[in-house]
C-alpha positions as CSV (number, residue, x, y, z in Angstrom):
1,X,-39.1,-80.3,10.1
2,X,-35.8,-78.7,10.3
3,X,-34.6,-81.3,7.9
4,X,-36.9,-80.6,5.5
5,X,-36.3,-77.0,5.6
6,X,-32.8,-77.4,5.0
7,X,-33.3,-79.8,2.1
8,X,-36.1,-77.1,0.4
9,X,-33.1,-74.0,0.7
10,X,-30.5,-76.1,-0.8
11,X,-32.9,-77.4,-3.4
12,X,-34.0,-73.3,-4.1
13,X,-30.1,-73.1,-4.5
14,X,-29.2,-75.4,-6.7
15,X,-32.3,-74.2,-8.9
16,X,-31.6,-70.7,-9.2
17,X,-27.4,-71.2,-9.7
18,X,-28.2,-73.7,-12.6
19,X,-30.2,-70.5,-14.1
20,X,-27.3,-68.0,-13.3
21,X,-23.9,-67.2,-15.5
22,X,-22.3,-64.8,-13.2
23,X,-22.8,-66.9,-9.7
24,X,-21.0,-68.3,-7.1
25,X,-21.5,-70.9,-4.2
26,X,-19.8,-71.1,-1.4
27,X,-19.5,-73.3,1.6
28,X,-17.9,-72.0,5.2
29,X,-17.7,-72.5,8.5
30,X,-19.1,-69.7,10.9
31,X,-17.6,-68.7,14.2
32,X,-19.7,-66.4,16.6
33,X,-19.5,-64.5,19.4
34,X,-21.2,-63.0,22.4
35,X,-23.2,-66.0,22.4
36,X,-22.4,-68.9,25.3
37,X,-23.8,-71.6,23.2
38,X,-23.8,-72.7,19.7
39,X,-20.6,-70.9,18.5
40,X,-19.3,-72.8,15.9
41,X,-21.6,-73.6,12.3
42,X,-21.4,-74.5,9.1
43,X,-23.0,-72.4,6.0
44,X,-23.6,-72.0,2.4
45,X,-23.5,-68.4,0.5
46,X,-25.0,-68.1,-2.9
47,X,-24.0,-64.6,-4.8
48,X,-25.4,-63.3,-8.2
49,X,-23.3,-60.7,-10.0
50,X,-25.0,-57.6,-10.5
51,X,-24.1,-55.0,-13.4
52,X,-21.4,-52.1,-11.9
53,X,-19.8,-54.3,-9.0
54,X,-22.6,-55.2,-7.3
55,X,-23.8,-58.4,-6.2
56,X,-26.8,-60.0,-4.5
57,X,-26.0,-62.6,-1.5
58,X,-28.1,-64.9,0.2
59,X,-26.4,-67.2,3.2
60,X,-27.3,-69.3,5.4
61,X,-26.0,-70.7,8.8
62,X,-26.6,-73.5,10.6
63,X,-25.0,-73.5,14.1
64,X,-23.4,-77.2,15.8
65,X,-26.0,-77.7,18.4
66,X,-24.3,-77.6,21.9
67,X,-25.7,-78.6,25.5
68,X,-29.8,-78.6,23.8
69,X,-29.2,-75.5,21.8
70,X,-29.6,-75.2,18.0
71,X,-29.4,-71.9,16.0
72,X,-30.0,-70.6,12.6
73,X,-29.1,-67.8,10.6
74,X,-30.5,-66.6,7.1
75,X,-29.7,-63.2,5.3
76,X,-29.9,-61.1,2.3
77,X,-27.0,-58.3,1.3
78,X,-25.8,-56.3,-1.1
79,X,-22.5,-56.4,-1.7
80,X,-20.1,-54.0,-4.0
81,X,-16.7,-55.9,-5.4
82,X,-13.6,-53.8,-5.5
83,X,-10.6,-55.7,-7.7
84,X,-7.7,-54.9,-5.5
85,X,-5.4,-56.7,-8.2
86,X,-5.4,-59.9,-10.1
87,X,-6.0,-62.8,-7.7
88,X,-7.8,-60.5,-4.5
89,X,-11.1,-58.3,-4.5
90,X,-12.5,-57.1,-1.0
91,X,-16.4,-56.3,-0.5
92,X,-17.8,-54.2,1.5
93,X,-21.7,-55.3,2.3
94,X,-25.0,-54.7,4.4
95,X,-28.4,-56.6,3.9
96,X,-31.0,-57.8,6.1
97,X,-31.0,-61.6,8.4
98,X,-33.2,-63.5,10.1
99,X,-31.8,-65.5,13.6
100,X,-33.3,-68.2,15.1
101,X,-32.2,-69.9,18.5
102,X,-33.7,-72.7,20.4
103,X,-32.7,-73.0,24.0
104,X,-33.8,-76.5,25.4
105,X,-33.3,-76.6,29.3
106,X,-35.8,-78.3,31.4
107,X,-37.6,-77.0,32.4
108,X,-38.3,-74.2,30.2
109,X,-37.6,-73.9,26.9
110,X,-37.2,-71.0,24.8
111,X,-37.3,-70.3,20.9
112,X,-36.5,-66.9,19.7
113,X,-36.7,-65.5,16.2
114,X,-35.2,-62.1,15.4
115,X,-34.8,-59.4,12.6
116,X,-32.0,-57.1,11.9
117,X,-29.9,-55.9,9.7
118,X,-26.0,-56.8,9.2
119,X,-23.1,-55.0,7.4
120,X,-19.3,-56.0,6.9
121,X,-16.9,-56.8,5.0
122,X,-15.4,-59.7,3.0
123,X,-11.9,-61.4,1.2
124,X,-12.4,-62.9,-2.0
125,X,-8.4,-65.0,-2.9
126,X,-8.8,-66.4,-6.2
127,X,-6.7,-70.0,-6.0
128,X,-8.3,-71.1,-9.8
129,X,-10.2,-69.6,-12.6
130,X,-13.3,-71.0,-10.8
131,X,-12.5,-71.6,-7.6
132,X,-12.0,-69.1,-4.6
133,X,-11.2,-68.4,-1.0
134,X,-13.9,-66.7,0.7
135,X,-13.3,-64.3,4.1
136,X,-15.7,-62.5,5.3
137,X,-17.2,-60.3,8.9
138,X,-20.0,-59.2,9.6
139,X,-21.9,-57.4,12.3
140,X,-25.6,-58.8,13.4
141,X,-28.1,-56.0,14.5
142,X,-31.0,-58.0,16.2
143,X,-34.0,-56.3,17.4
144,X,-33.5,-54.9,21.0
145,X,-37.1,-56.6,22.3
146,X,-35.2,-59.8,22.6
147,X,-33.8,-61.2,26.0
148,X,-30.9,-59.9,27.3
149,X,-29.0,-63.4,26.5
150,X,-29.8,-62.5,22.8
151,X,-28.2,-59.7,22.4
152,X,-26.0,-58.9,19.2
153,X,-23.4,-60.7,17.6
154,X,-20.0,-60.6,15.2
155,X,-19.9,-63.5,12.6
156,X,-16.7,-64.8,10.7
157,X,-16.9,-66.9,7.8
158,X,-14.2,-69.1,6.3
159,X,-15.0,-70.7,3.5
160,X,-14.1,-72.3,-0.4
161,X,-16.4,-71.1,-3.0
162,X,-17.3,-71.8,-7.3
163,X,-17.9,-70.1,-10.1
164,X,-20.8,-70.6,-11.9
């Protein structure tokens, strides 16, 4: 199932860039923390220029399962792209995410889903006329309800992106 659902976002990715002229893809590795388990992932950010600076964002994260644990991370931002000079921009952001953990000790096993929001800020290095180094952090909101294991977290993404 998981497989499947990876395959149909990709798929819904590669779709909508091939339609875009201002876009960009990008793929990163993820590093959490206050989390125990399932630190480290890998991800993919799509971003569609919008007019006056902005952009839309849509990422996804897929985190290294670790001891039975496997977590997953989608969002939507809104970011606005400041041109510091030629070759560097920063980007401040905030957007909505959805976070998904499954926690698979026997005997029990637990599956949480949360909402929230997230805000940060990014890097953009420009290495080519298409191609890019992508730094970002962000801060993950998750709805208090939750456990107290699942609690809050800071993300960093490092990552090579291209223009579309």
């Amino acid at each position: 199932m998981k497989k499947n659902l990876f395959a149909f976002v990709v798929f819904l990715i590669c779709c909508v860039s091939v339609q875009a002229q201002k876009s960009a893809l990008i793929m990163d590795l993820a590093y959490r923390n206050k989390f125990n388990y399932t630190n480290w992932g890998v991800g993919l950010q799509y971003k569609y220029n919008l007019p006056a600076n902005f952009r839309a964002a849509a990422d996804f994260v897929a985190y290294f399962p670790e001891e039975s644990s496997f977590g997953l991370d989608f969002g939507i931002n809104l970011q606005y792209q400041l041109h510091v000079c030629n070759n560097l921009s920063i980007y401040p952001f905030a957007g909505g995410i959805m976070s998904n953990h499954s926690f698979s000790a026997i005997p029990n096993n637990v599956n949480e889903t949360g909402f929230g929001l997230n805000f940060g800020a990014g890097i953009e290095y420009n290495v080519s006329k298409k191609g890019f180094l992508n730094f970002d952090y962000r801060y993950n909101l998750i709805d208090k309800k939750k456990n107290a294991w699942y609690t809050d977290y800071s993300l960093i993404r490092i990552g090579y992106g291209v223009r579309f």
